[in-house]
N, C-alpha and C positions, 0 to 999 in steps of 0.2 A: 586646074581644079575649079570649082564652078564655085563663084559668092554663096554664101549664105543667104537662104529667101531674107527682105525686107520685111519690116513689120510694118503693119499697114497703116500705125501713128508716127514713122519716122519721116512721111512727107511736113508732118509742122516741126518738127527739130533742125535747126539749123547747126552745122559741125566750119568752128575755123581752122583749118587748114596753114600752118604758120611752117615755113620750110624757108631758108636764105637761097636751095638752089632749087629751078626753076622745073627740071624735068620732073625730078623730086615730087615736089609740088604737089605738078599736074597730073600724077602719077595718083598717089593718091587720093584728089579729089576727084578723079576717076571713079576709083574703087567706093568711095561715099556716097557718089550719086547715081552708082549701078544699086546701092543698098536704100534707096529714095530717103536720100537725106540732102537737103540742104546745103551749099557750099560757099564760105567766104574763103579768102585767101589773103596771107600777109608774108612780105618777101624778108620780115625781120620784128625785133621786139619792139622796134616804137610803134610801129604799125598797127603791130597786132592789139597791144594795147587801145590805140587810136580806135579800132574799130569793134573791140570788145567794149568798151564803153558805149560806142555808137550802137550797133547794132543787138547786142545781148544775147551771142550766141549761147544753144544750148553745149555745147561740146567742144572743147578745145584740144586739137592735136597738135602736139608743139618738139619741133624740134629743137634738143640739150645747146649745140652747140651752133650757138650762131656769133658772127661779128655786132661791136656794138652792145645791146642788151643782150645777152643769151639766156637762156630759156629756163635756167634759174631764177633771173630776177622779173621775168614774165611771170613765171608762177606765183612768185612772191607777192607780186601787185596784182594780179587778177583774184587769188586770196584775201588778199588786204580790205577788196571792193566788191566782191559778190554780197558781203551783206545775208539775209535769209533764205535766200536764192541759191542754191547749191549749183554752180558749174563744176563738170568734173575735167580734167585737166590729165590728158595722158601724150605722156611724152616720148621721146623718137629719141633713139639712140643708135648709132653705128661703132662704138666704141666696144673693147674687149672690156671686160672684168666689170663688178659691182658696184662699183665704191662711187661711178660717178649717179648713178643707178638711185642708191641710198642717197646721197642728198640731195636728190629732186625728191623721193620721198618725204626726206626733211624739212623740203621747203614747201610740204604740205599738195605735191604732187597726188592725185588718185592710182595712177595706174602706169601701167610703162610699155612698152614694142621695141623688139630689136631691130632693125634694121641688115638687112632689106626687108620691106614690108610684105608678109605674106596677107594674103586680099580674105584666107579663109578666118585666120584668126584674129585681123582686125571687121571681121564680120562678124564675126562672136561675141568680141569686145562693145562694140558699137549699139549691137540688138540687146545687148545684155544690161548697157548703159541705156539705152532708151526706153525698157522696160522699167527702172529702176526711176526714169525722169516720169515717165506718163503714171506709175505711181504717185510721184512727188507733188506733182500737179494735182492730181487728186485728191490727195491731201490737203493741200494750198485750197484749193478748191471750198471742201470743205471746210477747211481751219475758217476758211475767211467768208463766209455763210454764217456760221458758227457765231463768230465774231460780232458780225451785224444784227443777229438776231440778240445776242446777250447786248451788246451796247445801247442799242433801241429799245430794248424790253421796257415796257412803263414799270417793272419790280425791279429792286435794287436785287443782285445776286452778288453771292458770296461765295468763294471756293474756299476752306477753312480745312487747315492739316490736321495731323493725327495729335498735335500738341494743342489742337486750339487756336491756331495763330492763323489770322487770314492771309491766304497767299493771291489770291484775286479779288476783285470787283469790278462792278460796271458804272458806267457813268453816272448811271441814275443812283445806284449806290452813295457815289460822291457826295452829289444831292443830298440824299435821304441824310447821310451823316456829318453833311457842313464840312467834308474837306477832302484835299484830293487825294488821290491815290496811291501818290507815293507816301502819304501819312498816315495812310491806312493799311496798309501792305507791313505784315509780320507787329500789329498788335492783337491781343488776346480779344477773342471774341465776347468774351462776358465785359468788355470795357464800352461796346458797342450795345449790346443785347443782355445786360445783366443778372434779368428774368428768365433768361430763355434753357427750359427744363432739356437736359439731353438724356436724363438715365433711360435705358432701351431702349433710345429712340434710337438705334439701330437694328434692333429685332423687332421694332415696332415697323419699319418702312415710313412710309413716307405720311407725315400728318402735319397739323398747323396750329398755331397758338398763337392769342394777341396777347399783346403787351406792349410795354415801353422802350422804344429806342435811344438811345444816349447818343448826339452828336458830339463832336469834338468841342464845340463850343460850347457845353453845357447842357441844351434843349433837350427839350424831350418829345417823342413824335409815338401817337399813337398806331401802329403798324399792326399787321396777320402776317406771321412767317411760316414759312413752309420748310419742313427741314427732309431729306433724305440723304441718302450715306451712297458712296461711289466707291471701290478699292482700289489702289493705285499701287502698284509693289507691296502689294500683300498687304497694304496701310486701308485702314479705314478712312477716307476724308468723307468731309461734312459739305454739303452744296445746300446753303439757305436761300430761300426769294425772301425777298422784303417788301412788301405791300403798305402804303399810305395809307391806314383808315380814318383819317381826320375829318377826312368830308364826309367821308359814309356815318360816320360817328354824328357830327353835325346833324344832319338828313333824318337820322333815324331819332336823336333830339325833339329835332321839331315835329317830328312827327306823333312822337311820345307825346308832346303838350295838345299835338292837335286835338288825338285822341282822347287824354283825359279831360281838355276843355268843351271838347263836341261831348263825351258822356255825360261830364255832370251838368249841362245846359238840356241835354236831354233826358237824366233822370228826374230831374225836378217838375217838368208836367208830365210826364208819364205816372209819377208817384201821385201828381194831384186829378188823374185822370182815372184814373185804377181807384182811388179813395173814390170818386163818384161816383163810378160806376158800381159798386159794392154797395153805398150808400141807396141808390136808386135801385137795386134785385130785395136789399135788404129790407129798407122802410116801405116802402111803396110800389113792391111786387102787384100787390091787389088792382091798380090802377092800370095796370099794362096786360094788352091782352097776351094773347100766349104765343102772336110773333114779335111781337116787344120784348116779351122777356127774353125769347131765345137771340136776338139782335143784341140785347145787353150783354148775356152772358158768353156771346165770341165773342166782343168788343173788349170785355175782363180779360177773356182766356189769352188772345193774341197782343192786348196791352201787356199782360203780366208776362209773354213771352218775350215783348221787346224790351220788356225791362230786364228780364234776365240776360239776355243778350248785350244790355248794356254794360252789368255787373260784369259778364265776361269778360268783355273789350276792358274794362279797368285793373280787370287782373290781370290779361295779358298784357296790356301798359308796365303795371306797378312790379311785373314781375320779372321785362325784359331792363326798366331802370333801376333793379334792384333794392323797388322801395318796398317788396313786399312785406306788410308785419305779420310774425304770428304772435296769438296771446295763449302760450305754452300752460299748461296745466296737469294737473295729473285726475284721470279721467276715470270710471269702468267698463274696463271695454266690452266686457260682455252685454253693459245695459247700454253703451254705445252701436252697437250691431247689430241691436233687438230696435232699437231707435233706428236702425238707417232701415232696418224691415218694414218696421210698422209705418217710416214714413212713405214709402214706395208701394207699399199693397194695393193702393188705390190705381196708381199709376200701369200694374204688374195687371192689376185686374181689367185696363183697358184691353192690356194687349192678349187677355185670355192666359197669363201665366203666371207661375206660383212660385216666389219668393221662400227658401229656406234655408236656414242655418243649419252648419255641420261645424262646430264647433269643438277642439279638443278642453278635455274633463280641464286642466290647468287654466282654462280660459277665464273661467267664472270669477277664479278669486284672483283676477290679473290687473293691473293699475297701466295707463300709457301715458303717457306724459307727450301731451300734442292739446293743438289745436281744436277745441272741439267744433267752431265751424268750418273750419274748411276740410277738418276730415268728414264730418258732412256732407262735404260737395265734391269730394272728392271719393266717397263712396257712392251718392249720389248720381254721377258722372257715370260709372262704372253700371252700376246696377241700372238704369235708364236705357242705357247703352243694349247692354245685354235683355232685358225687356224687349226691348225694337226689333229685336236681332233673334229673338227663341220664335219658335214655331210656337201654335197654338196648341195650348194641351201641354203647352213645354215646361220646364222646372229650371230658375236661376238659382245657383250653389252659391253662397257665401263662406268660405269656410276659412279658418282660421289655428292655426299651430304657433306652437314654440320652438323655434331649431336652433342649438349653441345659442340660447338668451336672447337670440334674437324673433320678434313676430314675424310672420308670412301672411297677409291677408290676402285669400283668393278669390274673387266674379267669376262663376265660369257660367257658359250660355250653351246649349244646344243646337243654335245656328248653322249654316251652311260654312262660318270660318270665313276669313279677311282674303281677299281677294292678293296672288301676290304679286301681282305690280302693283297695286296700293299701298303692299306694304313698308315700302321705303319713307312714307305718307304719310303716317297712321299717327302721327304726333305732330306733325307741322297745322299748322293755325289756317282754319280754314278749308281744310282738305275733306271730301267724302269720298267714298267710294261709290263709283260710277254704277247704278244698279237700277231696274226700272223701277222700281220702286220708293226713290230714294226722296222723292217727292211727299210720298205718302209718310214717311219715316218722320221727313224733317230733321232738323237741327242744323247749328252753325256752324259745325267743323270744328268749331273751339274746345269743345269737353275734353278731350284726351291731350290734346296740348296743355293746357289749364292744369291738368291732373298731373301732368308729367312735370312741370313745374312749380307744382305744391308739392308733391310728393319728394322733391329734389331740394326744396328749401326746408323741408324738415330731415335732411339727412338721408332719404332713404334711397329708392329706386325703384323702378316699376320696368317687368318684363312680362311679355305675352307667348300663347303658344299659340297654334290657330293650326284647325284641319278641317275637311270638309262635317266632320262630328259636332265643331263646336271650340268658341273658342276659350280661353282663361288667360286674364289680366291677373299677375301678382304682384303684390306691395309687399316689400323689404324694410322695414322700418330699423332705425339704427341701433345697435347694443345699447344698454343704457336708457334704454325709452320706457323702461319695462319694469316693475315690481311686483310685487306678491302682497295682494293685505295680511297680517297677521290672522 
């Protein structure tokens, strides 16, 4: 009857061959190296032991009944010392009935053959077990890939059960929480991360949140975790990164100071540069002929633009260290929106277009309780924006509702709409959208960042719609912002 083909990964497997009689044997390792396997050979159990340690074969064929060690307490010991390593272990018997059978089973045996050895179905046996090893190794493989990449990772990770309870970390982990692993392994995750928000963060997917770390000795480390959910038998587990932001925390420190120390070292002659220059168009326009005057009056325009630009940069300071103040009041909004009209008409009127209010009737007798400069500058921002952005001949909408007690305030613009790969963009500091024109437009990038964090330290929100029609900025202001004069 003709072998069973070879598999064509069983040339790196090696099979030992453990038989006390000699024809035996060589009989078999015959039959293994027509299946391109590999072949050791041991004429009894100290041997084979001797050489299973030596050399690490993949496969072990072992015959039950030898003098000396027999092939029970081979199995026993080649068990005892594989370790992670899975050798399978199949034994050789010429004996009638089970029972000797069953405790090589017992002694944690894989597999069995009767004897005499047929060549077809220890070819079945062997291809079946090799498939099962070039798996394994694949695994291995991987596992330990895996391994190196989670041990090295500059984030602490965390594997965290359906209880809460951490069941892995990595080395950096250790680190991050001042102690090792085995003192970390099966305590409650909130003893580590005791800020750390989980409601729907598994219908949320994968997000991140700073906050404070708790090591075991006390300390506290300011970190960004990243959380996402894995199912493991039907279980939800929890896989955190843990990221060090202390330095970036630092970094972005000094950099806050730099910025507010470079602003108000440059607001101070800019404010006494702009007073002169006003002073000199004002008193003693008569003296300057009429390319003086027009040299004065860019000199004003583009000072009082770098000054603006400087108030920027301080609100974007004051607002990423959290010092921004508002001075809260209760205000009318309607003569607040008639005020952000009238102050921009001049502006509306550069760009050839027309500012109008659409107002709902509830509006007039409505009270808001905010900031009245910076919702200035924050409709300001908006309606400038939209200004730049209308075609000539075009109409900026301001309009304004009450929905469920809460305000809606809308910009909307005629424009060709935000381009959308910018728009991932459109509120990060600094950012414009790439346009030939953008030159001509101007501006610092800043206004819609600004805007989104004024409007966000007074509780509210701001969402945009945008088409090639035209686009609309809305402000969400928060319940309770809101009254009715009598």
């Amino acid at each position: 009857m003709p072998l069973t083909q070879p598999i064509a990964l069983n040339t790196h497997l090696s099979v030992l061959v453990v038989d006390d009689i000699a024809i035996t044997r060589l009989q078999i390792c015959s039959i293994v190296q027509k299946l391109g396997f590999k072949t050791l050979q041991a004429s009894g159990g100290a041997e084979a032991l001797r050489l299973f340690e030596a050399e690490q074969p993949d496969i072990v064929l072992l015959d039950l009944l030898m003098p000396e060690i027999d092939g029970f307490a081979v199995t026993r010991a080649i068990k005892a010392t594989e370790g992670e390593r899975w050798t399978p272990v199949v034994v050789l018997s010429g004996l009638d009935g089970e029972a000797h059978l069953l405790k090589a089973l017992q002694a944690q045996a894989d597999d069995f053959l009767h004897k005499p050895i047929s060549a077809e179905i220890l070819g079945h046996k062997l291809n079946n077990l090799a498939r099962v090893l070039n798996l394994q190794r694949q695994h291995s493989a991987l596992l330990t890939r895996s391994r190196a990449i989670t041990e090295n990772s500059f984030d602490g990770i965390l594997v965290v059960d359906p209880h809460q309870r951490i069941q892995g970390i990595n080395f950096r982990g250790e680190l991050l929480f001042h102690a090792e692993r085995e003192q970390l392994i099966g305590r409650p995750l909130s003893e580590l991360l005791p800020k750390l928000q989980l409601n729907g963060a598994a219908e949320a997917g994968l997000h991140s949140q700073v906050l404070l770390a708790k090591g075991l000795d006390g300390s506290e480390l300011p970190v960004e975790v990243g959380v996402t959910f894995f199912y493991q038998d039907d279980e939800p587990y929890l896989l955190a990164t843990v990221r060090d932001i202390s330095e970036r925390e630092r970094v972005d420190q000094l950099k806050q100071q730099f910025i507010a120390t470079l602003s108000h070292e440059l607001r101070t002659p800019l404010t006494s540069i702009i007073g002169a220059l006003k002073m000199l168009h004002g008193t003693q326009a008569a003296q300057f002929n009429a390319t003086s005057t027009q040299l004065i009056e860019m000199a004003d325009r583009n000072a009082g633009r770098l000054l603006k630009m400087v108030n920027e940069l301080l609100d974007i300071n004051r607002s990423a260290a959290g010092s921004l103040q508002l001075d809260l009041q209760w205000h009318s909004l309607g003569e607040l929106l008639a005020e952000a009209q009238s102050a921009h008409a001049g502006y509306a009127a550069q760009h050839q277009v027309k500012i109008q209010l659409a107002l709902a009737p509830e509006i007039s007798n409505t009270q808001i309780l905010t900031d009245h400069h910076r919702l200035m500058q924050i409709l300001g921002n908006l309606i400038s924006n939209a200004c730049k952005f209308s075609p000539k001949q075009g109409t900026v909408t301001v309009r304004a509702q009450i929905h469920d007690e809460q305000l809606h305030l809308a910009v909307e613009d005629q424009g060709n709409g935000i381009p959308i790969d910018f728009q991932p963009r459109l509120f990060t500091p600094f950012s414009q959208a790439e346009s030939g024109d953008a030159r001509i437009r101007g501006g610092s990038g800043l206004g819609l960042a600004i805007t989104k964090q004024l409007i966000e330290a007074m509780e509210g929100q701001i969402h945009y719609r945008t088409s090639e029609l035209g686009t609309c900025f809305e402000l969400a202001f928060p319940q309770g912002a809101l009254q009715c004069k009598p």
